[in-house]
N, C-alpha and C positions, 0 to 999 in steps of 0.2 A: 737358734733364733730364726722365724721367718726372715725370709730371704727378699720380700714385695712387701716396697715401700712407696704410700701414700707421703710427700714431700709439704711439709707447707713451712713459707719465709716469710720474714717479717722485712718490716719497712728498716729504716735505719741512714738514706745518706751512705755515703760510701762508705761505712760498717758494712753494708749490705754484700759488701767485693767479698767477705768471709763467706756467703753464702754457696762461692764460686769453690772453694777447700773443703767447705764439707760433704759438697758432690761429687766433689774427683773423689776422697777419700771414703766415699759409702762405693763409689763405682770399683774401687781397687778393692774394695772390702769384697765383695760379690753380690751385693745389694743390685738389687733392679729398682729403679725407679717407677712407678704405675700411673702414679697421679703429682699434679703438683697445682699448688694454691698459694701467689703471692699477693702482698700488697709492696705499693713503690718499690724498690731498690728488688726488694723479693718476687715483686713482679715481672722485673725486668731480667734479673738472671734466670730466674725459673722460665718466661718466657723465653728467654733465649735456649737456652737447653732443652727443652721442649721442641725447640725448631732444630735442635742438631748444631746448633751453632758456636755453644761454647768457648771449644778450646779457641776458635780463631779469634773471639772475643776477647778471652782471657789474655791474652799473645798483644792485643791491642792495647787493654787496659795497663800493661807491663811498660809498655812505651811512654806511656803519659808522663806528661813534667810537671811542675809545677808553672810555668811559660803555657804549658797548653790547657790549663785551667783557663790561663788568664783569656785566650782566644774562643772560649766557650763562652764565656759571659758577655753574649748579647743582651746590652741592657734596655729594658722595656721604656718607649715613652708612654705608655698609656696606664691605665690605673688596672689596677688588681695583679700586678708581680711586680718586681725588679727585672727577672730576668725572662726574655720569652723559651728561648729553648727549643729554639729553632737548629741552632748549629751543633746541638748537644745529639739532639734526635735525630738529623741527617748520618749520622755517625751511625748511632743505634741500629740506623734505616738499613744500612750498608749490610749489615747483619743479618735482619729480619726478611726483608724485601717486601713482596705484595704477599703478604701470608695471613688468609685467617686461621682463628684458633679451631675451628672445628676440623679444620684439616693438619695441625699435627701429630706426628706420633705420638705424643704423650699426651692427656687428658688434660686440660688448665684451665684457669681460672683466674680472675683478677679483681680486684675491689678500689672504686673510687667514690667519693664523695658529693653526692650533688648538692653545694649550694641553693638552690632555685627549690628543690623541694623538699630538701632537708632528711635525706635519705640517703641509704647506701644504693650503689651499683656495682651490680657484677655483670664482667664480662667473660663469658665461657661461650661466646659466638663472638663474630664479625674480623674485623680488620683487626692484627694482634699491638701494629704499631699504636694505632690510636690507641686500646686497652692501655698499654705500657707507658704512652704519654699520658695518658688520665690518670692510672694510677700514682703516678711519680710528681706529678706537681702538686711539691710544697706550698701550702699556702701562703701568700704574700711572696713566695722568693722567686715561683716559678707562673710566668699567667697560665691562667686555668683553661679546661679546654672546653668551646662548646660545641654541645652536638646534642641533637635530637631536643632543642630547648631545656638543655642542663648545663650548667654551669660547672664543670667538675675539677676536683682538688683530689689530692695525694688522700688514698683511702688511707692511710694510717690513721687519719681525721676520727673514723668513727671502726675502726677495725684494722690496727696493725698487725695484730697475728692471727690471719684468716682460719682461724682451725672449722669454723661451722660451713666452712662453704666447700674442703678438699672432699671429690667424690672416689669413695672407698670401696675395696672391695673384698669381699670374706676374708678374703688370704692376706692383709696387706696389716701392716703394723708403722702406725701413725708416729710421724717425725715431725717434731716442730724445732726450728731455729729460729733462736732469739737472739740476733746481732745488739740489746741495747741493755742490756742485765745489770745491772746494778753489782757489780762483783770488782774483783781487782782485776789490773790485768799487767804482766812482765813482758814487757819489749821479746819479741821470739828471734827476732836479726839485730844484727847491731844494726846500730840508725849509721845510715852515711851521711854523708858531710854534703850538703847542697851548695853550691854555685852560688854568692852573695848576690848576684844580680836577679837569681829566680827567687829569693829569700824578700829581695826589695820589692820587686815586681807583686809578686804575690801576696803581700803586703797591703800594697796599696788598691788591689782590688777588693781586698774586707776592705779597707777604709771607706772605698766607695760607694762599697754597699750601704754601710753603716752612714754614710753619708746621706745617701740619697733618701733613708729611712727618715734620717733627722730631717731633712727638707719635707717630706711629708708631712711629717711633724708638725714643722713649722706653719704650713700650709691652712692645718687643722686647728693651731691658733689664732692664726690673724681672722678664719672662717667663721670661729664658734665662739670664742675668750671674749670679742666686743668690747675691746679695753681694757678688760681685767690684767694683772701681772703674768705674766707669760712664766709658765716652766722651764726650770732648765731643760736646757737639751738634753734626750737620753746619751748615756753612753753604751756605746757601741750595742746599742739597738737590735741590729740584724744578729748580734750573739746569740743577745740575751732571749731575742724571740723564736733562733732555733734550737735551744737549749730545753726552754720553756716547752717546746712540742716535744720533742725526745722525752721526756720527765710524763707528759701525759700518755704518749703512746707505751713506755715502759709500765705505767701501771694498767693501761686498758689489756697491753698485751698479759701481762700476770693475771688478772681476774679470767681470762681466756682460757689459764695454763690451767688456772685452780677449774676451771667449768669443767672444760672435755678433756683435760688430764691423759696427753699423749701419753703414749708407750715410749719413748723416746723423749727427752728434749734436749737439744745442744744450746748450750748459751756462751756470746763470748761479751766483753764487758763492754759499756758502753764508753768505757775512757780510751776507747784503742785510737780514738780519732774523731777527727770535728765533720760534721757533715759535706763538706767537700775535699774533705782531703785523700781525691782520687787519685794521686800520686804515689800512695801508699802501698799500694796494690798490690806488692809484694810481700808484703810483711802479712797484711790483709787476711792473702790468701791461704799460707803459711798459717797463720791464727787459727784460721776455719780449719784446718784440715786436723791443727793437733786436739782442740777441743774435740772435736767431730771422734777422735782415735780414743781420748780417752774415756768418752763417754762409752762407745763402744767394747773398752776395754774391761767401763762398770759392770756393764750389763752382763759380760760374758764370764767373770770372776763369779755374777750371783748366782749364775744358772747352777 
């Protein structure tokens, strides 16, 4: 098998931490990485790696509680997110620093969605943080970011698995992961036993989510209904509506796979985890790396 790999990741929420296993394990494999094309989460580690940053990221990500979830969720008073993602991205920043993309080692590339003109954006110039904050805000959970009179959201929106935008080259042989697959998936650690207090706590920040959605909600009845009998309140709202993107990005990303039909694809299953279960990290990573082995193990039984 060629040895240069063109890299491209999909969106996912903290499925996306897999995407962190299957690049140590192509790197242990003797794979060279050339190019890389994410969107959100894919954006964000492929951004990161790209900067050389990785492992000390990974090493971070391993520390997280379910407690330091709860201190990330800066909740938004203004309209268009719940959450701003301000103290999420200071964190990121630590990482990245004042870095554009045209000055790293590896080739990259990012996709976000503009609102405002109803069009994709890619970023493969400028400042890599802002790209990685563009690409990553979920609509409605994360506010969007503006810049340049765009409005932009989590490019899963209209292109979670960027395969039309990674820039290739003769020699290189195209990898796509797909953190959202529709497949089974078996616990690869045993699950440890969490700390009731971080189980409560954590708890009750879905709750608030899911809270603050229904208040919305509510908002849009008493604005628009003019009397009429008011709906029940959804339940648990903030679920059900990142559930609902996961479901349309797993198919947009499929019609992708069927289009330009990597030479590679790894997928690992969309039930490994609910979109912020950054906690997980562990197991995560572990996931990525064994799907990433056995895939690799396909390919090399067929040769």
């Amino acid at each position: 098998m060629k040895k240069n790999i063109a890299l491209v990741l999909s969106s996912g929420g903290a499925r996306g931490i897999a995407h962190i296993g299957v690049i140590e394990e192509l790197l242990d494999s003797g794979f060279n990485i050339t190019s890389i094309a994410g969107t959100s989460m894919g954006a964000l580690v492929g951004g990161i790696h790209a900067k050389g940053s990785l492992p000390e990221f990974k090493e971070w990500l391993l520390s997280v509680t379910k407690m330091d979830m709860l201190k990330f969720m800066d909740l938004a008073v203004g309209h268009g997110g719940l959450i701003k993602g301000e103290k999420i991205m200071k964190v990121v920043g630590e990482y990245i620093g004042d870095m554009n993309i045209e000055n790293l080692s590896i080739p990259f590339s990012c996709v976000a969605a503009d609102l405002e003109g109803h069009k994709e954006v890619v970023f493969d110039s400028g400042n890599l943080l802002l790209a990685i904050r563009a690409s990553c805000s979920i609509p409605t959970v994360f506010l969007p970011v503006y810049h340049k009179n765009m409005r932009l959201v989590d490019g899963g929106v209209l292109n979670p698995l960027p395969l039309d935008l990674i820039k290739r080259s003769p020699d290189d042989i195209l990898v796509a992961v797909n953190v959202n697959a529709n497949i089974p998936y078996e616990h690869v650690l045993q699950e440890k036993k969490q700390l009731q207090e971080q189980e409560i706590h954590y708890s009750k920040m879905r709750a608030a989510l899911n809270e603050k959605w229904s208040g919305l909600i509510d908002l849009y009845v008493e604005k628009y209904r003019k009397g009429r009998p008011a709906k029940p309140k959804p339940y648990n709202l903030f679920d059900v509506i990142s559930d609902s993107i996961i479901l349309a990005q797993n198919k947009a990303a499929s019609l992708y796979i069927d289009k330009y039909k990597p030479d590679l694809l790894i997928e690992t299953s969309v039930d490994m985890c609910s979109t912020f279960d950054f906690y997980k990290s562990e197991e995560l990573i572990e996931a990525g790396r064994i799907v990433c082995r056995k895939a690799l193990e396909k390919v090399e039984s067929s040769d």
